[in-house]
Backbone as CSV, one residue per row, in Angstrom:
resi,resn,N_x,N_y,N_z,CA_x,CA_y,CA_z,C_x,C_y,C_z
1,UNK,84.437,-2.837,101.647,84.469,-1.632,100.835,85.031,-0.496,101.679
2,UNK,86.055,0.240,101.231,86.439,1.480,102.029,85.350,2.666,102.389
3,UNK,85.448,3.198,103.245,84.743,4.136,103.466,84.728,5.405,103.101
4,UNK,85.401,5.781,101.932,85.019,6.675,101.139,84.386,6.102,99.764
5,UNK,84.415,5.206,99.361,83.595,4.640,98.407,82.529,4.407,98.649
6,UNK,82.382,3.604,99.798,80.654,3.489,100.271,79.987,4.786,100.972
7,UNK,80.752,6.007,101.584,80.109,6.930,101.084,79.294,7.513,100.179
8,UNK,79.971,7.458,99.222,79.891,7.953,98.076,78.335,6.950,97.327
9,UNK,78.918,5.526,97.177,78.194,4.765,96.480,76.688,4.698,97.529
10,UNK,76.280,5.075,98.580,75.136,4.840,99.194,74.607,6.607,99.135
11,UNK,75.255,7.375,98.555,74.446,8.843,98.134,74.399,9.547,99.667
12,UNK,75.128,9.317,100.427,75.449,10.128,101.403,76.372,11.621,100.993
13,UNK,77.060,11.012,100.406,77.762,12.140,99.393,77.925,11.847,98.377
14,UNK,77.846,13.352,97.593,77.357,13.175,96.141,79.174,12.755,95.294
15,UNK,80.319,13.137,95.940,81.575,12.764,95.361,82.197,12.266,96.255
16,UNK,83.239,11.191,95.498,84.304,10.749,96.778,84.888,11.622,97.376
17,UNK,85.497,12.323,96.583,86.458,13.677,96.921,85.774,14.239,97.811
18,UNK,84.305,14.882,97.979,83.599,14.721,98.929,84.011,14.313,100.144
19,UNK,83.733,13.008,100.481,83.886,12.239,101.787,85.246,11.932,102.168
20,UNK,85.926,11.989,100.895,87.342,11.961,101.574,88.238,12.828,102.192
21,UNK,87.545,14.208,102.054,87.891,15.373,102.830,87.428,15.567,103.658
22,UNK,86.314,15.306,103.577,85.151,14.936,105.176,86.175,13.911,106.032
23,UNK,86.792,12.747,105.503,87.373,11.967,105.990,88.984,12.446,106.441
24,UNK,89.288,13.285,105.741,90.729,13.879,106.193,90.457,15.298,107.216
25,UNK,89.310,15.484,107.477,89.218,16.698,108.798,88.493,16.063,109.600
26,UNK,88.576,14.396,109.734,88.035,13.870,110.934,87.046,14.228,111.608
27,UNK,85.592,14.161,110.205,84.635,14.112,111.008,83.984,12.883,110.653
28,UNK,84.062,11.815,109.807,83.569,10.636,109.704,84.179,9.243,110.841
29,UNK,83.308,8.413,111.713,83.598,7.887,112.604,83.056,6.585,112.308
30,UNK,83.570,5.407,112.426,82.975,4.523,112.253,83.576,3.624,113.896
31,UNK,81.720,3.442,114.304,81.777,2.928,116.179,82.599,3.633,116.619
32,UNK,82.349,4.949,116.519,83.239,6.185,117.269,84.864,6.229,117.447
33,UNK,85.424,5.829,116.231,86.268,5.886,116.391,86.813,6.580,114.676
34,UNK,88.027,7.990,114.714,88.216,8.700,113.805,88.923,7.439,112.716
35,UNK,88.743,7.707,111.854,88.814,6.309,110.623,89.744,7.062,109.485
36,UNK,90.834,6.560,109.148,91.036,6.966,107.382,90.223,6.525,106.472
37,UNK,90.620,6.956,105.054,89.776,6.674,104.155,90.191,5.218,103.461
38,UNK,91.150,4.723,104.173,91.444,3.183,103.682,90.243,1.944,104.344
39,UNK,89.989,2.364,105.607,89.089,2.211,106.358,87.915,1.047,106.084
40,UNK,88.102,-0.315,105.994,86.577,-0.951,105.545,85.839,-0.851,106.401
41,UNK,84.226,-1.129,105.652,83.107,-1.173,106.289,82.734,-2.066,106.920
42,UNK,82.125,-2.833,107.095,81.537,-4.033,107.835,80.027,-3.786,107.893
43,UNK,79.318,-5.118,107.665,78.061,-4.792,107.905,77.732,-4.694,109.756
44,UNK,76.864,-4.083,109.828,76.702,-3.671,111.496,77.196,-2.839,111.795
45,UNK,78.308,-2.114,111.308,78.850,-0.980,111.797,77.950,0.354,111.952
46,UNK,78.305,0.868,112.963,77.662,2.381,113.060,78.349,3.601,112.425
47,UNK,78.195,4.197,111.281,79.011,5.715,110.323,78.401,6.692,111.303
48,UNK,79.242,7.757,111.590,78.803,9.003,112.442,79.274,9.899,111.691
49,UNK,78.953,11.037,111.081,79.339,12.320,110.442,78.818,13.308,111.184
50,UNK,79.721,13.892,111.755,79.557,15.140,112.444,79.195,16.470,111.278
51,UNK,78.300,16.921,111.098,78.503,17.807,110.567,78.392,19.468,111.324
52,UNK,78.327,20.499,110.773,79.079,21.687,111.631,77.701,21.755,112.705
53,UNK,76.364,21.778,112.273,75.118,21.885,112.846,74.399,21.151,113.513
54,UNK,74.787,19.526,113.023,74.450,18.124,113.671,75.547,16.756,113.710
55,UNK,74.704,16.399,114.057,75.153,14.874,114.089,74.466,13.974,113.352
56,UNK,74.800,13.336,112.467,74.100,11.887,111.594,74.746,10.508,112.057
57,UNK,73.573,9.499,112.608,74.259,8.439,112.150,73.997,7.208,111.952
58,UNK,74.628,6.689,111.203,73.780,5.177,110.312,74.221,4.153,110.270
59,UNK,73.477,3.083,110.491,73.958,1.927,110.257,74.033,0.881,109.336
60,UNK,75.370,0.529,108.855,75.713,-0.178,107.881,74.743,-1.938,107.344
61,UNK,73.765,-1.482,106.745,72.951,-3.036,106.593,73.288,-3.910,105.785
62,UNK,73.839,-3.250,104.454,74.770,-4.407,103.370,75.725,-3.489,102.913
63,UNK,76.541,-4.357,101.939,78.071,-3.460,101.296,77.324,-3.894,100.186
64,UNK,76.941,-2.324,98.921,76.643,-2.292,98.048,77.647,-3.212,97.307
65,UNK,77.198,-3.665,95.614,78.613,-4.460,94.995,78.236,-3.839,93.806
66,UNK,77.786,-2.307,93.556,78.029,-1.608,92.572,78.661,0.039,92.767
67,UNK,79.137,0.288,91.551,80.027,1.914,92.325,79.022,2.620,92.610
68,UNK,77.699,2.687,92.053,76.502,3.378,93.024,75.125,2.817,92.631
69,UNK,74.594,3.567,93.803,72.937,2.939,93.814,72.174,3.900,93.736
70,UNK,70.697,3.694,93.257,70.076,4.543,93.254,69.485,4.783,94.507
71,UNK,69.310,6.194,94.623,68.484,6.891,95.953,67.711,6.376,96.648
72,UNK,66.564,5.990,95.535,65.285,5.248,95.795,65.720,3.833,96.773
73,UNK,66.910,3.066,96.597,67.394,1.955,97.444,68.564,2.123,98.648
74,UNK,68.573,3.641,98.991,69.604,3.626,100.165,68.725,3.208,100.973
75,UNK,67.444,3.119,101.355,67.097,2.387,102.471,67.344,0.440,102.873
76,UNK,67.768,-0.035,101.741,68.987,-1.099,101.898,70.047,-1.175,101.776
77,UNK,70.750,-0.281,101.958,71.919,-0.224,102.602,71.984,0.030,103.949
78,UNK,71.721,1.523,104.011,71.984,1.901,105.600,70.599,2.359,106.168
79,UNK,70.784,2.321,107.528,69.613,2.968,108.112,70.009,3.894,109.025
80,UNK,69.406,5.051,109.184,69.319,6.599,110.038,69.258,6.104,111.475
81,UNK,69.924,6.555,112.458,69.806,5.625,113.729,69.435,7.611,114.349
């Protein structure tokens, strides 16, 4: 799954458009490295979002196989490292 979709679909951000601008001012990193938004995920991977105040970052536990999930189940997807 690209990484502006699974953004999106794990409620990290509430729109793609969202993360994909996040993703075009290079602050989304996947295993520290600056990523486009073509970008797949992999399970195990580490997502880093810099944001202006912190740092977040999570690790990839499954690739959702719907365009989104509910809130209540992002804790199977990713986890807060």
């Amino acid at each position: 799954m690209r990484i502006d979709k699974f953004l999106n679909s794990v409620n990290i951000t509430k729109r793609r458009s969202v993360a994909q601008d996040m993703i075009a001012n290079k602050v989304v990193l996947i295993n520290d490295v600056v990523v486009k938004a073509s970008k797949n995920v992999e399970v195990g991977d580490v997502v880093t979002i810099n944001y202006l105040n912190e740092t977040k970052k999570y690790q990839v536990l499954q690739i959702p196989t719907t365009k989104s999930t509910p809130k209540s189940l992002q804790h199977q997807y990713i986890k807060e490292l």
